[in-house]
Backbone as CSV, one residue per row, in Angstrom:
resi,resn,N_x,N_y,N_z,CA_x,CA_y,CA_z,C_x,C_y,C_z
1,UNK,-189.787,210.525,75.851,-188.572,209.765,75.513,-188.585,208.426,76.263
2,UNK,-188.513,207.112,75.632,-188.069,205.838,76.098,-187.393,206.305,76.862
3,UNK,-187.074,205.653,78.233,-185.462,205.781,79.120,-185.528,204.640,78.563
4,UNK,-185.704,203.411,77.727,-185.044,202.341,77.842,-183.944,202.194,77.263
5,UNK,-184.269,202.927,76.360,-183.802,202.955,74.635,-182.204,204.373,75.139
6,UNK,-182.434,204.653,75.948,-181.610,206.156,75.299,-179.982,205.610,76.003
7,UNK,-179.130,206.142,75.059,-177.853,205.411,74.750,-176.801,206.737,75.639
8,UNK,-176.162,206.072,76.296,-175.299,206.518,77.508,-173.751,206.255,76.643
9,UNK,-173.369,205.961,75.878,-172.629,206.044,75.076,-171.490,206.912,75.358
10,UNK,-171.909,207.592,75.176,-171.074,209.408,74.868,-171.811,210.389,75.574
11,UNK,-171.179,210.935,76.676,-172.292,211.665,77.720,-171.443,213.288,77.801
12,UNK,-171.931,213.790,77.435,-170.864,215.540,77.422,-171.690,216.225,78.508
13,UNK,-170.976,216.341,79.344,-171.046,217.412,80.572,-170.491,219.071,80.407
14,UNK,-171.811,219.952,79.796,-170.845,221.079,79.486,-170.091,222.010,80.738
15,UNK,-169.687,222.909,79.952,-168.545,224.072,80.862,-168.563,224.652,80.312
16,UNK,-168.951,225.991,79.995,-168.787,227.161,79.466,-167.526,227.778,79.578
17,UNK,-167.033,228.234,81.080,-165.150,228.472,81.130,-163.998,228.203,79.854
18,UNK,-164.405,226.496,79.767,-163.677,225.646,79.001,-163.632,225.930,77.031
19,UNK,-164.742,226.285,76.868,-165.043,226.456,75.387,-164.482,228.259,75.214
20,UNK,-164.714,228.830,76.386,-163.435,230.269,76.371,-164.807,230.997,74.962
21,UNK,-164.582,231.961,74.025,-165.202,232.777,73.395,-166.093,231.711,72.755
22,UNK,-165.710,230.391,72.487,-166.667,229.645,70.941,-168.144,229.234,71.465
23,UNK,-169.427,229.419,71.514,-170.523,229.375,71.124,-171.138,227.993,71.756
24,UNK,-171.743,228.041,72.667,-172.346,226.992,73.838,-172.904,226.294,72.719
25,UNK,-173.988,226.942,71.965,-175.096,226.094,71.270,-174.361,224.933,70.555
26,UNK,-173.467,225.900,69.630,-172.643,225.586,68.246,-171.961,224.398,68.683
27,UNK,-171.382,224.376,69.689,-170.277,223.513,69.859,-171.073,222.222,70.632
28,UNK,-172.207,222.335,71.197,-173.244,221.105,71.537,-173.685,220.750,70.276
29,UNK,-174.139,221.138,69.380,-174.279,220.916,68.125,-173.085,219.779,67.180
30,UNK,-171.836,220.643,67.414,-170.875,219.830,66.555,-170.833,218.338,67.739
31,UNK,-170.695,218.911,69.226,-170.884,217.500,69.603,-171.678,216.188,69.746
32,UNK,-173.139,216.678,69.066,-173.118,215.900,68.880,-173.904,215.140,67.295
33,UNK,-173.460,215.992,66.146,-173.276,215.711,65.397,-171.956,214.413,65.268
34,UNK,-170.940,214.382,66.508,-169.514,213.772,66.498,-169.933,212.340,66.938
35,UNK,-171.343,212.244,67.677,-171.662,211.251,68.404,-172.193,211.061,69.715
36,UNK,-171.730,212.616,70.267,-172.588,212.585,71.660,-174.111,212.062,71.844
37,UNK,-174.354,211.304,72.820,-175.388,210.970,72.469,-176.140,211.240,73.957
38,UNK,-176.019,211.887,74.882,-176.436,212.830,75.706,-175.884,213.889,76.369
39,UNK,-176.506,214.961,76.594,-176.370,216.048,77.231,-176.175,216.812,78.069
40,UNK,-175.593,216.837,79.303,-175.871,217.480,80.637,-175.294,218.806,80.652
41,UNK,-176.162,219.555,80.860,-175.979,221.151,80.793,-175.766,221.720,82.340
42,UNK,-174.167,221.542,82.359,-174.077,222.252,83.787,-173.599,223.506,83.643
43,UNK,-173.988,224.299,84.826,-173.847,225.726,85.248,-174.043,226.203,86.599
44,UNK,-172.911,226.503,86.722,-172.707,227.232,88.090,-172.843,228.443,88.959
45,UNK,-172.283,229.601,88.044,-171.644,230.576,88.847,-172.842,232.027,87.424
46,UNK,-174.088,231.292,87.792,-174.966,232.120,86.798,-176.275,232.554,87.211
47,UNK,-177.357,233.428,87.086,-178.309,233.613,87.952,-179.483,232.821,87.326
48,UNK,-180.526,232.031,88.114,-181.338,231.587,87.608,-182.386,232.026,86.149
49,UNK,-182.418,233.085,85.965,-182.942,233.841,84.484,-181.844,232.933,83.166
50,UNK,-180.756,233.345,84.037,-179.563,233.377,82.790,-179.662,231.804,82.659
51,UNK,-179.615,230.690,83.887,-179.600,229.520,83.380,-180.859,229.243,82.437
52,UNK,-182.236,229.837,82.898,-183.227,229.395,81.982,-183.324,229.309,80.898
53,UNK,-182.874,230.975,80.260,-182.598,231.022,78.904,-181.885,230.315,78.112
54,UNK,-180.520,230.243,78.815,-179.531,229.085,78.267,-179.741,227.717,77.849
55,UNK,-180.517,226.873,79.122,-181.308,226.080,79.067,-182.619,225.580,77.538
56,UNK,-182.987,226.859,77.275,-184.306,226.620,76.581,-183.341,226.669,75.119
57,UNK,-182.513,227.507,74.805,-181.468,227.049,73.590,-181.080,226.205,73.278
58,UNK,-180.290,225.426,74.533,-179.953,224.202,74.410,-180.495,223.189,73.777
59,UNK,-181.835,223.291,74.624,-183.221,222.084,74.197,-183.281,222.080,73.102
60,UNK,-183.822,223.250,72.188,-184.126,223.443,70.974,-183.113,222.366,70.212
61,UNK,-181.808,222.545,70.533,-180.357,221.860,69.974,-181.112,219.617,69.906
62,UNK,-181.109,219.744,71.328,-181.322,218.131,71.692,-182.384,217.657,71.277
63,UNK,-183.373,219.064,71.238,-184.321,218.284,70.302,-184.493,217.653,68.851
64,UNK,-183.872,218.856,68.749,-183.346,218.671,67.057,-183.219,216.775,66.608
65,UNK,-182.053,216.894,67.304,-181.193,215.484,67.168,-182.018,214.367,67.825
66,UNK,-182.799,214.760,68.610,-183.480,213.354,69.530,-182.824,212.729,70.666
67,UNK,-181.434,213.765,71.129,-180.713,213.606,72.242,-181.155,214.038,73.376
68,UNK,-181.264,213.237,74.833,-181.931,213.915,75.931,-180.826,214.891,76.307
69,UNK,-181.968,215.651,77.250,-181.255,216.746,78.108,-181.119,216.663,79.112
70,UNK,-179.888,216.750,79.710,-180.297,216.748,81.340,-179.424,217.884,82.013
71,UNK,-180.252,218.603,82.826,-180.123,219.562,84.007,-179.169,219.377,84.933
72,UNK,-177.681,219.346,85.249,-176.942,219.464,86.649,-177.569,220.105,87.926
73,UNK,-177.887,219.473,88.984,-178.586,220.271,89.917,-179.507,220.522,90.382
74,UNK,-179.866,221.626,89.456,-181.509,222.198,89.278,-182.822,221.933,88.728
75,UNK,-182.903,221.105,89.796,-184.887,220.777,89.958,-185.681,222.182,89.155
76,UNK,-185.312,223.045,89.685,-186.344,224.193,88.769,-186.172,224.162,87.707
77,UNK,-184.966,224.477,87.069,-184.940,224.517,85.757,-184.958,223.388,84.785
78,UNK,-184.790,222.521,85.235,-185.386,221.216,84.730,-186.612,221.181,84.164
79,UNK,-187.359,221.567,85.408,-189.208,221.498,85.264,-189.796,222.866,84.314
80,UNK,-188.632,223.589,84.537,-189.342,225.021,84.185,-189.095,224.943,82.179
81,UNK,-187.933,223.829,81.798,-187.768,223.577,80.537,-187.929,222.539,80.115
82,UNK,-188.755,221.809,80.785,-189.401,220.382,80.126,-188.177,219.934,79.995
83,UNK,-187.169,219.573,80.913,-185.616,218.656,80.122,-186.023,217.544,79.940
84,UNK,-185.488,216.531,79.599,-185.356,215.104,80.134,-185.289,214.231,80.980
85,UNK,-184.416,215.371,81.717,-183.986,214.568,83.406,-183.021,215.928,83.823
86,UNK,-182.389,215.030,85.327,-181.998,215.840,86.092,-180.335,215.004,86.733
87,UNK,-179.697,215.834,86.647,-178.407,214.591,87.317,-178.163,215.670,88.719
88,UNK,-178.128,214.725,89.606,-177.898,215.437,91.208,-176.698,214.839,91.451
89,UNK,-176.322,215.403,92.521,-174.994,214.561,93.466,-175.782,214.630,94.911
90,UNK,-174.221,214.479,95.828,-174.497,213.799,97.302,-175.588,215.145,98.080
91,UNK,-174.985,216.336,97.615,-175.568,217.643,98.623,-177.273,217.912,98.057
92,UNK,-177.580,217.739,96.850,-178.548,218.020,96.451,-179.516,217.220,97.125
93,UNK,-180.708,217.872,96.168,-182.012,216.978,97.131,-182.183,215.473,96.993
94,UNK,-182.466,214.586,97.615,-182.328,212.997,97.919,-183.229,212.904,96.536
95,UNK,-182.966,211.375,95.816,-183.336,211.016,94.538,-184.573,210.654,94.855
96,UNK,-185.420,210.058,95.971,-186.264,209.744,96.131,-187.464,211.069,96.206
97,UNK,-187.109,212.182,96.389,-187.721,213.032,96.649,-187.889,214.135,95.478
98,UNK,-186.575,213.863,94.383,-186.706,214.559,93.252,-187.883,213.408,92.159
99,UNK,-187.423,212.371,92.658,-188.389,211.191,91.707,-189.863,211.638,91.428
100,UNK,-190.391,212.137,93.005,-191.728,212.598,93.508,-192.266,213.760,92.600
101,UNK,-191.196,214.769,92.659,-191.778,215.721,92.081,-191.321,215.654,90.268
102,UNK,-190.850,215.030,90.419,-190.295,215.177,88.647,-190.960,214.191,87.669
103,UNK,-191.650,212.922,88.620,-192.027,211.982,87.666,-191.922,210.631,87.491
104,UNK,-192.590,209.652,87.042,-191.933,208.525,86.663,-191.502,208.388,85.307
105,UNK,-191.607,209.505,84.980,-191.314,209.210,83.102,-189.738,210.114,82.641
106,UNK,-189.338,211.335,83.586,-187.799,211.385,83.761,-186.966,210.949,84.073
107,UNK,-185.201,211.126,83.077,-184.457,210.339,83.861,-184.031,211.223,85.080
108,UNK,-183.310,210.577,86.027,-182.685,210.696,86.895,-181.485,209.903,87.290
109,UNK,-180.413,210.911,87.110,-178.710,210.338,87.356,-178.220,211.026,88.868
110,UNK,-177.578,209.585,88.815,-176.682,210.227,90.320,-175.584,210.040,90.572
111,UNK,-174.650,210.976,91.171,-173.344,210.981,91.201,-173.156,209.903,92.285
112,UNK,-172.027,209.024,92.164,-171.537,207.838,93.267,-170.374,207.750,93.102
113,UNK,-169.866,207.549,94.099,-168.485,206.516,94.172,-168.111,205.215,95.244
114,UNK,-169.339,204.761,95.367,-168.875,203.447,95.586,-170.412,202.407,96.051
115,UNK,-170.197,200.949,96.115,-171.169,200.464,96.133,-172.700,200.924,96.647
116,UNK,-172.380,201.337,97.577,-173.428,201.625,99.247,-174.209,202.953,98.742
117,UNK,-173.396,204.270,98.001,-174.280,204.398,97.481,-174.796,204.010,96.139
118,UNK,-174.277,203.698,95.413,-174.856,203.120,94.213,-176.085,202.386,94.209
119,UNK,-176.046,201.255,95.823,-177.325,200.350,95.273,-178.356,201.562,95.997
120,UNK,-177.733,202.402,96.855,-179.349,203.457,97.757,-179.712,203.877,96.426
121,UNK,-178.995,205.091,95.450,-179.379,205.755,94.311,-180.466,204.811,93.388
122,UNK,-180.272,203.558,93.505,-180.853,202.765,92.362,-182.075,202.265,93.212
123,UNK,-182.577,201.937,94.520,-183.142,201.754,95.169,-183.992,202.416,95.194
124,UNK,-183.586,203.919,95.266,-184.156,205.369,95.024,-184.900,205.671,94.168
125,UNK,-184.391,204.903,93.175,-185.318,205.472,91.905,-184.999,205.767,90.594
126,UNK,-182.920,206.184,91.055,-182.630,206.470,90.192,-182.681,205.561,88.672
127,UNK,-182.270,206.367,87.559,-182.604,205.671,86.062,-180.776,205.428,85.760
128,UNK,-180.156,206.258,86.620,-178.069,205.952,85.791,-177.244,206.534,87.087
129,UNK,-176.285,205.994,86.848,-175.110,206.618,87.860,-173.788,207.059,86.971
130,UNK,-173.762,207.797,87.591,-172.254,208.593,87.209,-171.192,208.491,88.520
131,UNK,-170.316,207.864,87.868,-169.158,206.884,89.029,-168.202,207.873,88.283
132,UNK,-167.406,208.117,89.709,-166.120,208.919,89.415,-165.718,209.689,90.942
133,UNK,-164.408,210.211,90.087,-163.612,210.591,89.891,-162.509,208.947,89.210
134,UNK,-162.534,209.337,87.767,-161.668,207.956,87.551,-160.094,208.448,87.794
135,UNK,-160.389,209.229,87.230,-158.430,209.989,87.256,-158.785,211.956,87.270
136,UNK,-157.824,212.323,87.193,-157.475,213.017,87.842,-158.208,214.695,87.368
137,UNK,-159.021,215.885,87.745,-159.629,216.045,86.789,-159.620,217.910,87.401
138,UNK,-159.846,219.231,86.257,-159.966,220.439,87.037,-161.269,220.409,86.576
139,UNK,-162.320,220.034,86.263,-163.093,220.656,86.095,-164.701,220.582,87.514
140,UNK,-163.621,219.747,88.014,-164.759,219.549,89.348,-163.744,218.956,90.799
141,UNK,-164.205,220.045,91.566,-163.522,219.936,92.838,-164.227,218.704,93.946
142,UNK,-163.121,218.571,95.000,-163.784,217.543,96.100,-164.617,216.239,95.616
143,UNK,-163.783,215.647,94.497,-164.121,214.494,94.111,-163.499,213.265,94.912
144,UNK,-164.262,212.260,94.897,-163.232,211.105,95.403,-162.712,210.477,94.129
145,UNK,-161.445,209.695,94.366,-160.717,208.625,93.352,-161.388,207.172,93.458
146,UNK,-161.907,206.587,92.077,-162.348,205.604,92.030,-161.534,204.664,90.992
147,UNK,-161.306,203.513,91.383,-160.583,203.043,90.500,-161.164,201.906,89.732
148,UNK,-160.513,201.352,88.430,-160.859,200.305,87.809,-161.864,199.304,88.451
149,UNK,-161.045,198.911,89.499,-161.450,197.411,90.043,-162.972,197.921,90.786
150,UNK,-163.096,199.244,91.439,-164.385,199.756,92.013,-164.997,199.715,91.223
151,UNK,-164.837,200.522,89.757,-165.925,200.938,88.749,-166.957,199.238,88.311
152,UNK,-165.678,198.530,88.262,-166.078,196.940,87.669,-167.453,196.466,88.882
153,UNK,-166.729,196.765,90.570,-167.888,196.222,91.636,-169.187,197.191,91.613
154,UNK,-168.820,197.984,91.297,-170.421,199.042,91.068,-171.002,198.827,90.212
155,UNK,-170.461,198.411,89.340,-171.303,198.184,87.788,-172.310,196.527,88.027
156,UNK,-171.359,195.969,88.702,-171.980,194.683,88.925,-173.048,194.711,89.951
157,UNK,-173.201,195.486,90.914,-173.919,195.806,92.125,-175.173,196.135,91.607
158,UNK,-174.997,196.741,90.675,-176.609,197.856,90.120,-177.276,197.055,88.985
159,UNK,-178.361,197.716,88.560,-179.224,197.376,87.290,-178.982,197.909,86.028
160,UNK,-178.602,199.105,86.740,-178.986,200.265,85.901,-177.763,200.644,84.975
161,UNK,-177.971,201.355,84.558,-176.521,202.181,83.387,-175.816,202.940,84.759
162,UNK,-174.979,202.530,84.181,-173.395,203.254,84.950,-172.822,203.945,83.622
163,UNK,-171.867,204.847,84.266,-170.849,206.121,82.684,-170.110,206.593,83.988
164,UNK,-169.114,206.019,83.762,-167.872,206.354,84.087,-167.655,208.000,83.853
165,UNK,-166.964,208.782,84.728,-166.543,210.705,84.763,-165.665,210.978,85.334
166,UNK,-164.506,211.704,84.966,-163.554,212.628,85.803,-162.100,212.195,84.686
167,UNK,-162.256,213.284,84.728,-159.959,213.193,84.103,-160.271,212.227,82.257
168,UNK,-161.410,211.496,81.941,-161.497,210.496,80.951,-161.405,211.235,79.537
169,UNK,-159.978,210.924,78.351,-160.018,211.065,77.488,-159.389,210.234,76.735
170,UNK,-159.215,210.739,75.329,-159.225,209.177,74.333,-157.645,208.668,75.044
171,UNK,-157.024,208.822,75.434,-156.077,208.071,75.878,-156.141,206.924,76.470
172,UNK,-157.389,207.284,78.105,-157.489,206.062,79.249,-159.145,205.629,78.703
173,UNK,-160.184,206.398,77.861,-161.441,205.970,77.711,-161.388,204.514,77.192
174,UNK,-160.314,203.768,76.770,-160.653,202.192,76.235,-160.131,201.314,77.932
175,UNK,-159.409,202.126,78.973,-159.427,201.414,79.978,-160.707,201.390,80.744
176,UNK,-161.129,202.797,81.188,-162.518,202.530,81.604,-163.326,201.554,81.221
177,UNK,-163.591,201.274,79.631,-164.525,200.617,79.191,-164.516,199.205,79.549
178,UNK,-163.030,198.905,79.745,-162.813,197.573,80.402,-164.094,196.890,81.526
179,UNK,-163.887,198.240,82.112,-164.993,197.234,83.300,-166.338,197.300,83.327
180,UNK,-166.574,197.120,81.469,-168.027,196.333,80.905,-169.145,197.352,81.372
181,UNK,-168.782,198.840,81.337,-169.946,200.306,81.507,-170.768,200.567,80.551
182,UNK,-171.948,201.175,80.597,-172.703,201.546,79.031,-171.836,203.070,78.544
183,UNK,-170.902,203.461,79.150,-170.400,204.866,78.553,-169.510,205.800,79.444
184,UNK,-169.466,206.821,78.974,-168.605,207.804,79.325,-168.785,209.042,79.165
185,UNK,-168.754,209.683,80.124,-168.916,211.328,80.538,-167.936,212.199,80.671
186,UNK,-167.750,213.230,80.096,-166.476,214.040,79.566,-166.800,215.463,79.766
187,UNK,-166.268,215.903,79.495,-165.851,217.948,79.725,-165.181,218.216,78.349
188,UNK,-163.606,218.442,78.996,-162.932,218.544,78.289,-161.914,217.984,77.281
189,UNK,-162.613,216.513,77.005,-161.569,215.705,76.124,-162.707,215.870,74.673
190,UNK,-163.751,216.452,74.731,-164.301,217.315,73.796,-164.460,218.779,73.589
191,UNK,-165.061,219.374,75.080,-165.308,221.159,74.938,-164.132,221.653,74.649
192,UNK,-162.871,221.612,75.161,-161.248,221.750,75.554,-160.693,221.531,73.897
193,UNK,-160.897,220.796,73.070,-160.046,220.268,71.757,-160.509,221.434,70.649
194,UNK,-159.649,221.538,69.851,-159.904,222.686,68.707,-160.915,222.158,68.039
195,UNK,-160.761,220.785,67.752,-162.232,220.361,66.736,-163.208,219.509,67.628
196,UNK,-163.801,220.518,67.852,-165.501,219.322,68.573,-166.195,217.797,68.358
197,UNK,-166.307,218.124,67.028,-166.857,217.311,65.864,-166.171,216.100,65.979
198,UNK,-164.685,216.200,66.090,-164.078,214.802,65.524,-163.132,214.905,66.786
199,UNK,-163.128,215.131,67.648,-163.178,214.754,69.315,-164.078,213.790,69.693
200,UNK,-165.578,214.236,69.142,-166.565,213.328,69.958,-166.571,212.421,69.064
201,UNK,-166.507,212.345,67.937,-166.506,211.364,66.456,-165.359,210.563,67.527
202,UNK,-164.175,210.672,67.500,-163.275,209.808,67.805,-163.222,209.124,69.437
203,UNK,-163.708,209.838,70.373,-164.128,209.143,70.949,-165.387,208.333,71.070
204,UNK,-166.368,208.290,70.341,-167.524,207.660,70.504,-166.933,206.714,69.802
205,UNK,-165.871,206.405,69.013,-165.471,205.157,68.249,-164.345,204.389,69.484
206,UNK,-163.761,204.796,70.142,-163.166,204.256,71.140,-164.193,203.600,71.639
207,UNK,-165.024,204.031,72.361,-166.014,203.410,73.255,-167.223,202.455,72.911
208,UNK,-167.157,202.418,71.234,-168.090,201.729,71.055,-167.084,200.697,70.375
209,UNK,-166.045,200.399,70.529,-164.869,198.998,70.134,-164.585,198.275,71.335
């Protein structure tokens, strides 16, 4: 996969919790039939077998479409399913050291909230940042609050693709966009809505106006 080319647009961060009985695959599917135009398959509270398998379904899905995949976290299962990439945060292993073992031809995203780390992550190696906590959010604890005017100085600081995450749905997603980001990363203003399809349909049209 080009990293040059691949469109940060519409970034769906799954949750299984959130989608409650309806169908992991199915509903990555309708999303991004809607417009999603990447993937991050997070999982938490599951044993490494169970993420693999899950994992290798998924792919099948992103491949389909020509959408990358990317791994929350886990370096193993990343490697162990050929993803795309890998998105880490602050506790995980340093970007410079996942770079090593993963490649120069994967992406690699990193969680930030504010300049200092933004330019280390990009320094690092990384290929995108994920800036957040924009507003207010359950699907991820011990976030910091980042606001407008930050998102605007980080974006300007770096090279790289920035996508705005936390609390963002079609309500505040045309404020985010304000401060000139390649996109937006979501949970539940798609997994959470009765229709998938035209959740992500309608927000990928917010964000691309």
């Amino acid at each position: 996969m080009d990293k040059s080319k691949i469109n940060y647009t519409l970034y769906l961060v799954t949750d299984r919790n959130i989608l409650g009985s309806r169908d992991l695959c199915k509903s990555i599917e309708q999303a991004i039939q809607g417009g999603t135009s990447i993937i991050q398959l997070r999982e938490k509270n599951i044993t490494s077998i169970e993420f693999y398998n899950i994992a290798k379904e998924v792919k099948k899905i992103t491949n389909k479409y020509n959408v990358p995949l990317i791994i929350n976290d886990r370096l193993d299962i990343a490697l162990a399913v050929d993803a795309d990439g890998i998105h880490i945060g602050p506790e995980d292993l340093p970007v410079k050291v996942v770079r090593k073992i993963m490649g120069a031809d994967k992406i690699i995203g990193a969680s930030t909230c504010n300049i200092k780390e933004a330019v280390e992550a990009e320094e690092a190696g990384a290929d995108y940042l994920g800036v957040g906590a924009m507003f207010p959010t359950k699907t991820k604890n011990n976030t910091e609050d980042v606001s407008i005017e930050d998102l605007k100085n980080i974006k300007a600081s770096v090279n790289i693709p920035v996508v705005a995450i936390g609390g963002i749905n079609k309500k505040n997603a045309s404020i985010v966009m304000e401060a000139k980001i390649d996109g937006i990363a979501v949970v539940s203003a798609i997994l959470n809505q009765s229709d998938i399809f035209e959740s992500a349909k309608n927000l990928y049209e917010i964000v691309k106006s």
